[in-house]
MMTF fields as JSON, N, C-alpha, C and O atoms, coordinates in Angstrom:
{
  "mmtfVersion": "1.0.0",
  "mmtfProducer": "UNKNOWN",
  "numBonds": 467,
  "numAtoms": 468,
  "numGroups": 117,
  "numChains": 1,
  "numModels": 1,
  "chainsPerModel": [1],
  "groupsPerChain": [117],
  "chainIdList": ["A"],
  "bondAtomList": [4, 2, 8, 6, 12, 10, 16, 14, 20, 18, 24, 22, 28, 26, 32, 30, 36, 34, 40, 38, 44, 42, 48, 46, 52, 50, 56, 54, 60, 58, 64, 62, 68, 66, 72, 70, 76, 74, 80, 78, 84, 82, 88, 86, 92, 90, 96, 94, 100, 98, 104, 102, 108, 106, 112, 110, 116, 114, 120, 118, 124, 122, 128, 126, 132, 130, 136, 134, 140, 138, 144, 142, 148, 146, 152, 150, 156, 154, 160, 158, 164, 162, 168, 166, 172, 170, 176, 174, 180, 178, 184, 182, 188, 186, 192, 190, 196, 194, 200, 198, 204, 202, 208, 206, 212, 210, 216, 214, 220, 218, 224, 222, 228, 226, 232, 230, 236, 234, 240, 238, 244, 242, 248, 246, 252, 250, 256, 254, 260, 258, 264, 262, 268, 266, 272, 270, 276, 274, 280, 278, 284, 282, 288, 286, 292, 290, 296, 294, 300, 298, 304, 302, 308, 306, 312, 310, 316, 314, 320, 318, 324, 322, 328, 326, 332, 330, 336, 334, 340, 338, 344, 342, 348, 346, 352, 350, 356, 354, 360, 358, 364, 362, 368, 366, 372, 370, 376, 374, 380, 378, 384, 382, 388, 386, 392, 390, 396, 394, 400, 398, 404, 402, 408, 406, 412, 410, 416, 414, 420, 418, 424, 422, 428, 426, 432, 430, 436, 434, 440, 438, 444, 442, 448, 446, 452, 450, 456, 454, 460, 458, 464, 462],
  "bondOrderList": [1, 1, 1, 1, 1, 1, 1, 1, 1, 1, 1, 1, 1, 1, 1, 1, 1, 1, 1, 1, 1, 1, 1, 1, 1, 1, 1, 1, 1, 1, 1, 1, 1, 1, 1, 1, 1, 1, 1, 1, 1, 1, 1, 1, 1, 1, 1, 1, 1, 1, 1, 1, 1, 1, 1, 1, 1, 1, 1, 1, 1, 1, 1, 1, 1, 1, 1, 1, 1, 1, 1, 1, 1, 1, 1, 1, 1, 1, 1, 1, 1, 1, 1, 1, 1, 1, 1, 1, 1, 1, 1, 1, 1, 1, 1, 1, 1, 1, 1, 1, 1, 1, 1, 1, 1, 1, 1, 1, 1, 1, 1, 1, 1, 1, 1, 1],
  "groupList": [{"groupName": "UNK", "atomNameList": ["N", "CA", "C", "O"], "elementList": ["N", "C", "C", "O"], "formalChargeList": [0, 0, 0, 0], "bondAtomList": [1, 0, 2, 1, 3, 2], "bondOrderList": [1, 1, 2], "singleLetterCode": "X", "chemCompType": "L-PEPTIDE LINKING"}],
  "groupTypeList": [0, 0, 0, 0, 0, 0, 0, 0, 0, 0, 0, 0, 0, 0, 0, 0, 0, 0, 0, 0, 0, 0, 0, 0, 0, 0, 0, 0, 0, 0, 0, 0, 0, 0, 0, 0, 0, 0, 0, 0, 0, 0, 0, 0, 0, 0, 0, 0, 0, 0, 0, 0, 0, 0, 0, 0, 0, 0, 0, 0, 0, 0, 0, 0, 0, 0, 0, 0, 0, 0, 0, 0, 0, 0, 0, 0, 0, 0, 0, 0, 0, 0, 0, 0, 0, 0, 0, 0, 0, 0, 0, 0, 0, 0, 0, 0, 0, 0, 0, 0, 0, 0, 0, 0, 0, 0, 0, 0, 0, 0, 0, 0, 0, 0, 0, 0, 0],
  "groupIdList": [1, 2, 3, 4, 5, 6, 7, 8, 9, 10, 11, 12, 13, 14, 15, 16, 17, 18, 19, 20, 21, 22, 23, 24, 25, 26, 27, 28, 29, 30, 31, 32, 33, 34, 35, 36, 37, 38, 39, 40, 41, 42, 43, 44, 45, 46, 47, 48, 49, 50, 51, 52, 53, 54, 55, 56, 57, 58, 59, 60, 61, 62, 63, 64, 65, 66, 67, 68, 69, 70, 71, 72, 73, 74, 75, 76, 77, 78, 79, 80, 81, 82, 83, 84, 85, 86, 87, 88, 89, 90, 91, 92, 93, 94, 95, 96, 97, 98, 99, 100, 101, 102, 103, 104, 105, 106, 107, 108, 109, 110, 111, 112, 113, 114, 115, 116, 117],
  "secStructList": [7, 7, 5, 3, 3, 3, 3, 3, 7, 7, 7, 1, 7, 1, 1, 6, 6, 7, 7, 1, 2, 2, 2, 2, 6, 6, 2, 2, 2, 2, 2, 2, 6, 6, 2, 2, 2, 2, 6, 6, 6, 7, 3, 3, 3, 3, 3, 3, 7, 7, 6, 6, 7, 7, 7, 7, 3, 3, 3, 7, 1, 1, 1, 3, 3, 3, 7, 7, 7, 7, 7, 7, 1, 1, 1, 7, 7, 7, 7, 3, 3, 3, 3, 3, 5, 7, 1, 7, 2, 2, 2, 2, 2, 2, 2, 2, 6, 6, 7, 6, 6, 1, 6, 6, 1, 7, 7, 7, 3, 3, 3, 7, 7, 7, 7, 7, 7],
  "xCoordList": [-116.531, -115.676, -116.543, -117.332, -116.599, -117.061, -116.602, -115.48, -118.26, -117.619, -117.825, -118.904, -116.955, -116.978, -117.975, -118.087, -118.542, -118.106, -117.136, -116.847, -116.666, -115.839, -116.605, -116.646, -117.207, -117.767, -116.612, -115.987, -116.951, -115.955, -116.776, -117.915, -115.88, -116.576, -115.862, -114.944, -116.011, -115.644, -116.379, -117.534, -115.564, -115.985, -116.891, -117.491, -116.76, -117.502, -116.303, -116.785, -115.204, -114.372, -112.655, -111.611, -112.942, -111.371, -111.419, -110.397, -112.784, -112.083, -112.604, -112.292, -113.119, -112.995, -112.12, -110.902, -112.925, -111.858, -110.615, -109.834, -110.549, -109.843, -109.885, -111.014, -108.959, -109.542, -110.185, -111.081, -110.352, -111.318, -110.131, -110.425, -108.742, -107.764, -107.182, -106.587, -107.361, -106.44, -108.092, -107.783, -109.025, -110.115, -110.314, -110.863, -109.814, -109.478, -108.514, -108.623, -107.746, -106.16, -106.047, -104.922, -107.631, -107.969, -108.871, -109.043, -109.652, -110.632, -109.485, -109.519, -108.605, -107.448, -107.154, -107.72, -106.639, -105.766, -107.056, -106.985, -108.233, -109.587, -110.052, -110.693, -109.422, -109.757, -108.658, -108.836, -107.616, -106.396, -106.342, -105.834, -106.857, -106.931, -108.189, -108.252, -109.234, -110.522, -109.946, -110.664, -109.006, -108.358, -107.629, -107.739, -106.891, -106.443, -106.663, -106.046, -107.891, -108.556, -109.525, -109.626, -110.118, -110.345, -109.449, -110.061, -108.126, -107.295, -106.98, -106.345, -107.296, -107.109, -108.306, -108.229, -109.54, -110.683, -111.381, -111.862, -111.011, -111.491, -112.545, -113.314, -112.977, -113.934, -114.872, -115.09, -116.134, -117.385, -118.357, -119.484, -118.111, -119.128, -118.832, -118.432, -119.152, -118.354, -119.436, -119.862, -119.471, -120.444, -119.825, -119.509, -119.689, -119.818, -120.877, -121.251, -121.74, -122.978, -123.117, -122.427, -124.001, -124.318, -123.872, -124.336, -123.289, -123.473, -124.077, -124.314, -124.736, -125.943, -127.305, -128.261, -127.228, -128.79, -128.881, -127.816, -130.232, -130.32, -131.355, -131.49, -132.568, -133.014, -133.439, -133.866, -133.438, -133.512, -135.004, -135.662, -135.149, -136.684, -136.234, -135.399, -137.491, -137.859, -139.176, -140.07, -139.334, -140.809, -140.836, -140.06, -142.056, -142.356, -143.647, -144.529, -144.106, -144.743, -145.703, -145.713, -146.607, -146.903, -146.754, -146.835, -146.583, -146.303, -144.602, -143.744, -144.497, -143.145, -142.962, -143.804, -141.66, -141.105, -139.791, -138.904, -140.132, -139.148, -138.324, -138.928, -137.01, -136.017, -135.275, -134.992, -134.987, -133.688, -131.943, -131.625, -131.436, -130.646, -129.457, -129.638, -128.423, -127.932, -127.11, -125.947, -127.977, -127.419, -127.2, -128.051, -125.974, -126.298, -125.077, -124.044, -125.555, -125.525, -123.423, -122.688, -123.164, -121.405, -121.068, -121.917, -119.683, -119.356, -119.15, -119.306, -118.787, -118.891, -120.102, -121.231, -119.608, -120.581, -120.186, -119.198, -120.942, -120.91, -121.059, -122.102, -119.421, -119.578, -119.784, -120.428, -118.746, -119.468, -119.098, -118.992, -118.927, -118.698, -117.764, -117.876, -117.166, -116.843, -117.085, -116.875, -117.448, -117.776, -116.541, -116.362, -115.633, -114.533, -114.861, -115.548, -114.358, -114.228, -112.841, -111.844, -113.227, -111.783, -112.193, -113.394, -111.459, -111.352, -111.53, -112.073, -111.04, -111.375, -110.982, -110.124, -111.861, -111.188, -110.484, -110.367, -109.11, -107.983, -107.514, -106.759, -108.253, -107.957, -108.352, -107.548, -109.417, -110.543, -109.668, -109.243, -109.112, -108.433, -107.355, -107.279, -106.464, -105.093, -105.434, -104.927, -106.772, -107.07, -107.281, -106.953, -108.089, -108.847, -107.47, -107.328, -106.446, -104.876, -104.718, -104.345, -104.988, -104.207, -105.098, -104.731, -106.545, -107.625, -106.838, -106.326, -107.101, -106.768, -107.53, -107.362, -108.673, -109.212, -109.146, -110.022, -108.333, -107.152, -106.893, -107.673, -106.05, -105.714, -106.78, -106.423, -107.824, -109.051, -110.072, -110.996, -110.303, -111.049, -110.863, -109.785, -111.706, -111.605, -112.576, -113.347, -112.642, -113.177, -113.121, -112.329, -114.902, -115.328, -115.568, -115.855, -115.318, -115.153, -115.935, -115.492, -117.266, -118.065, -118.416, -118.607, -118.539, -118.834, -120.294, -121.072, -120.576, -122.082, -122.658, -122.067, -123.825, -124.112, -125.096, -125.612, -125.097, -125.742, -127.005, -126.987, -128.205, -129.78, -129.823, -129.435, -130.553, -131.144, -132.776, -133.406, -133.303, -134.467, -135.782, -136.944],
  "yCoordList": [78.142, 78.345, 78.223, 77.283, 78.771, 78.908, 78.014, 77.783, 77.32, 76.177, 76.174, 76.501, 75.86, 76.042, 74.426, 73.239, 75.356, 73.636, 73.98, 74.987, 72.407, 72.465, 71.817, 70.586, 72.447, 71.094, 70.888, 71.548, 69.489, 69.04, 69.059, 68.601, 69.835, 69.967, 68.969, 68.385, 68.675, 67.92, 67.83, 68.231, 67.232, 67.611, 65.941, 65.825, 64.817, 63.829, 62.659, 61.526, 62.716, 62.209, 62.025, 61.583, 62.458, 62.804, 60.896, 60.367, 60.163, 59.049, 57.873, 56.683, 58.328, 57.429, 56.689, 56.811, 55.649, 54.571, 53.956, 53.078, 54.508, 53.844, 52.275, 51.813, 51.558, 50.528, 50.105, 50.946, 49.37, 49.01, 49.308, 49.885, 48.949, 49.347, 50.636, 51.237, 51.129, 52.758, 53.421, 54.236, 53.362, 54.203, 53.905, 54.748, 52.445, 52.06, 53.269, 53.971, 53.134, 53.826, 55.068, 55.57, 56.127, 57.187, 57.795, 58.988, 56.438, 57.106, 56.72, 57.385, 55.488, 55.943, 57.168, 57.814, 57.6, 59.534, 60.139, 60.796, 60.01, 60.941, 60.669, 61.443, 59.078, 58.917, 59.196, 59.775, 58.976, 59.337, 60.984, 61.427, 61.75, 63.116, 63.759, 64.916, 62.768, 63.452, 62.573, 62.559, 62.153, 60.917, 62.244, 62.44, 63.042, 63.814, 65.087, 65.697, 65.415, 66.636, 66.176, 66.984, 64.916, 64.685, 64.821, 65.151, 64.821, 64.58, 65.592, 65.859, 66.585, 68.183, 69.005, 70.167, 68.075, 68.416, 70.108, 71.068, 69.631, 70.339, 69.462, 70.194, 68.277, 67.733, 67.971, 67.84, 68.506, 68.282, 67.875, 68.301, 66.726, 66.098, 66.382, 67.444, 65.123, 65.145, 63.551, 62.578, 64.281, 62.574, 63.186, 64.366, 62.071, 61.867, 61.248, 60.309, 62.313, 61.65, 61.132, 61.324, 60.478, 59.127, 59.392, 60.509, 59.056, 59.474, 59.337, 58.129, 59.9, 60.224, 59.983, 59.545, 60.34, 60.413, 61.331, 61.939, 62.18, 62.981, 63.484, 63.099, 64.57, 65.668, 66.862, 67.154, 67.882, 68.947, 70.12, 70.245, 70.562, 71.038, 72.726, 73.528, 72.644, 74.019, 74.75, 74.326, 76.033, 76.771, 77.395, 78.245, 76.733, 77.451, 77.971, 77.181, 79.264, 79.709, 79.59, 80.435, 78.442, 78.302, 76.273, 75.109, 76.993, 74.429, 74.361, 75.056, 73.621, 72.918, 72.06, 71.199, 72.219, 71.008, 70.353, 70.886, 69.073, 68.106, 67.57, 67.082, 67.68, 67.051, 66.163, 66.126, 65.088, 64.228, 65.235, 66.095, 64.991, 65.452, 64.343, 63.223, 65.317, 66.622, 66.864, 66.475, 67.792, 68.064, 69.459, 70.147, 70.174, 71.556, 72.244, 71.693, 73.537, 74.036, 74.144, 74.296, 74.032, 73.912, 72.379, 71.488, 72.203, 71.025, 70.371, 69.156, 71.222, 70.529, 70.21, 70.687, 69.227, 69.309, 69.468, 70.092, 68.942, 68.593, 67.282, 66.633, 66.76, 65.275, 64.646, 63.656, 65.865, 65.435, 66.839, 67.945, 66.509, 67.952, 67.329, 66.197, 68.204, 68.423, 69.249, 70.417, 69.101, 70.284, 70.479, 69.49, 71.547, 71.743, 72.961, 73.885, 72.922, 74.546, 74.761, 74.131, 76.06, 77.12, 78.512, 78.719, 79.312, 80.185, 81.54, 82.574, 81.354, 81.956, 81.724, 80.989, 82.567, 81.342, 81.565, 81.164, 82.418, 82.043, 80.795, 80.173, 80.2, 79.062, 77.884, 77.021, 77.927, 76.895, 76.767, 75.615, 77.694, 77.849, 76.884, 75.736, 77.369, 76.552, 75.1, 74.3, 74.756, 73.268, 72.052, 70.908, 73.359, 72.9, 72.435, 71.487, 73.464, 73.199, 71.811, 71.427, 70.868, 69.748, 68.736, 67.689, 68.799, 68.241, 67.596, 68.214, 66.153, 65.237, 65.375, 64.832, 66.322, 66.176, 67.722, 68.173, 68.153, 69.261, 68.234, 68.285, 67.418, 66.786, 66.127, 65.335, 66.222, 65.801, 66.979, 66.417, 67.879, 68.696, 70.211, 70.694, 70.616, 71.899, 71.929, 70.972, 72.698, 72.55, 74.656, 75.569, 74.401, 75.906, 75.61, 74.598, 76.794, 76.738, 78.154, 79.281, 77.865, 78.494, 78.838, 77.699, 79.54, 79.731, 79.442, 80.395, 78.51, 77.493, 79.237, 79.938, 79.185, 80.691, 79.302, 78.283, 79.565, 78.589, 79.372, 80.447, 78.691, 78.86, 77.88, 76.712, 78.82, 78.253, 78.138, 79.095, 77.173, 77.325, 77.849, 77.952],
  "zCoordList": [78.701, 77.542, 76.287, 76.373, 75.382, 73.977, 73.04, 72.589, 72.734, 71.437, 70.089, 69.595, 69.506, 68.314, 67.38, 67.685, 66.091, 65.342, 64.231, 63.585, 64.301, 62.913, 61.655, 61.675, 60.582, 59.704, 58.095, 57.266, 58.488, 57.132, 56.2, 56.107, 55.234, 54.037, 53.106, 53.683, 52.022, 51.053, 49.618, 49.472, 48.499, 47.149, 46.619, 45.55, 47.683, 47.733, 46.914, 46.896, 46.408, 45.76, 46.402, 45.923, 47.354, 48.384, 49.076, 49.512, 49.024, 49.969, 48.518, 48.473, 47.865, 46.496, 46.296, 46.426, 45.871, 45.295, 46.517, 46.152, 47.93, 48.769, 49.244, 49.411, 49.438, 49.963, 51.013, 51.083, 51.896, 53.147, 54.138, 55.185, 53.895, 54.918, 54.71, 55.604, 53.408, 53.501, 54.195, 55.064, 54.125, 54.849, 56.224, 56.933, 56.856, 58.188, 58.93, 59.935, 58.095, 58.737, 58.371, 58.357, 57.851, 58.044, 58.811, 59.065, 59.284, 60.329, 62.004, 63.039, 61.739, 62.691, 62.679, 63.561, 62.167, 62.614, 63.11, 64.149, 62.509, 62.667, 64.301, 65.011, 64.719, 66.37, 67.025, 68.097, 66.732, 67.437, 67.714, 68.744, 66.794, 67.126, 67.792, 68.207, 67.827, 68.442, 70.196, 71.196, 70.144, 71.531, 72.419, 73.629, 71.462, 72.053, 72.639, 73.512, 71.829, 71.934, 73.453, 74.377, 73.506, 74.993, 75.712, 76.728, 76.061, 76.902, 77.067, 78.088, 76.12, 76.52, 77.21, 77.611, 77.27, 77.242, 76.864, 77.466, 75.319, 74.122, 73.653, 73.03, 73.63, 73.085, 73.361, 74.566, 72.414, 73.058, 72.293, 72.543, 70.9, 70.581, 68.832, 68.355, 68.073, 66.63, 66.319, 66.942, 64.618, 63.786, 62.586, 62.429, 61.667, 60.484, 60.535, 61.238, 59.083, 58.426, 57.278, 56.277, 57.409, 56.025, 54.731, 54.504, 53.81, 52.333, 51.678, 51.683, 50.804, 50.084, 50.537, 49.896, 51.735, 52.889, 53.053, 53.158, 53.207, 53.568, 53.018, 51.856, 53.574, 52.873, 53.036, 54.153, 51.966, 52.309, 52.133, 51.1, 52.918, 53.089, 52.883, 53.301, 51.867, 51.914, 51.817, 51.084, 52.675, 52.638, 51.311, 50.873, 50.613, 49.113, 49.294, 48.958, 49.804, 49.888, 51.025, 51.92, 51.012, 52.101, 52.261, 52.655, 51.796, 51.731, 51.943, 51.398, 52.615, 52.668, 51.659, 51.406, 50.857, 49.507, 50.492, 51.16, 50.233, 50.74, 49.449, 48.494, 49.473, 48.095, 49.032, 50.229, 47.366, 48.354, 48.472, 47.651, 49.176, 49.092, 50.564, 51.041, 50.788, 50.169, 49.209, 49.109, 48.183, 47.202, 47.181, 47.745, 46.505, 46.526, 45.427, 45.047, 45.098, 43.628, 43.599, 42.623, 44.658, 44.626, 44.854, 44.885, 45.009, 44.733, 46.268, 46.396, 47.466, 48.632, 49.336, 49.221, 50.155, 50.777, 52.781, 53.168, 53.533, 55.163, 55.049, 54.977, 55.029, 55.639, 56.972, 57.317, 57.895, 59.236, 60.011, 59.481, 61.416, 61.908, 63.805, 64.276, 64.284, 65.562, 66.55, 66.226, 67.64, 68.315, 69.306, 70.017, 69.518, 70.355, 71.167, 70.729, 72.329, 73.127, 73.351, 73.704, 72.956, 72.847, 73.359, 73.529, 73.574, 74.166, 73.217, 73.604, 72.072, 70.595, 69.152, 68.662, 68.607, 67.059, 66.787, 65.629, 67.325, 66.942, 67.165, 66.419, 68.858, 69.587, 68.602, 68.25, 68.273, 67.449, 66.554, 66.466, 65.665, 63.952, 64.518, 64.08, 65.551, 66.05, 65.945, 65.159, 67.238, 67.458, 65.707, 65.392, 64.965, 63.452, 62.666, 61.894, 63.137, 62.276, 62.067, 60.958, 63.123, 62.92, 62.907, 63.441, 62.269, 62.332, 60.551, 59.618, 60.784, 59.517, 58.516, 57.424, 58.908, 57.372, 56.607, 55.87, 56.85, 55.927, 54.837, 53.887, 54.806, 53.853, 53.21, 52.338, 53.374, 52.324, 52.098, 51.51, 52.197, 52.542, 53.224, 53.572, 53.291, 54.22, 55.414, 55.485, 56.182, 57.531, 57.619, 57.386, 58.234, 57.887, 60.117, 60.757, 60.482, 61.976, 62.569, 62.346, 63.418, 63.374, 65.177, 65.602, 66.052, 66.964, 67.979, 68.027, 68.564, 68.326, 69.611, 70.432, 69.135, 70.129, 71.313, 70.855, 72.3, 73.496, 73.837, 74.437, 73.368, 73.782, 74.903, 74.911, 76.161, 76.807, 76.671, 76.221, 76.996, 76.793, 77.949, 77.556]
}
């Protein structure tokens, strides 16, 4: 079956200012729904990454430039990501429907192509 990722995007200000229990009882829904997506066995692998870690490399000619990042010229960013299998992205779009972080964000859903090596 064909997997998708989902990555959450976000504007870096959606979990601001929450307290230690309203961000508890959001990464609840965020396990309760990756709980279920195993039980459907749609799961196949999901992180949230660090905030404000990160960096980003680029070839400038012939030297590589390393920046801190991630930073970038729009306002979202990739806070974390999911990996699900579905059958197609209509399937993926359906599963992404009820992914909790709609209500903070958007979620861009991409088809992972499988290299063997």
């Amino acid at each position: 079956m064909p997997k998708y990722t989902l990555m959450l995007r976000e504007d870096g200000t959606a979990f601001a200012g929450l307290s230690p229990a309203d961000f508890q009882a959001i990464i609840q829904r965020y396990g309760a729904w990756r709980d279920e997506l195993q039980r459907a066995g749609r799961f196949a692998g999901g992180h949230k990454l660090r905030d404000g870690a990160g960096r980003v490399m680029r070839r400038n000619s012939s030297k590589v430039v390393v920046t801190d990042g991630p930073f970038t010229e729009g306002k979202e960013v990739i806070g974390g990501l999911f990996v699900i299998e579905a059958a197609s992205y209509d399937e993926a779009v359906k599963i992404a429907n009820d992914c909790p972080h709609l209500d903070y964000g958007s979620i861009e859903v991409r088809e992972v192509e499988v290299t063997r090596p």
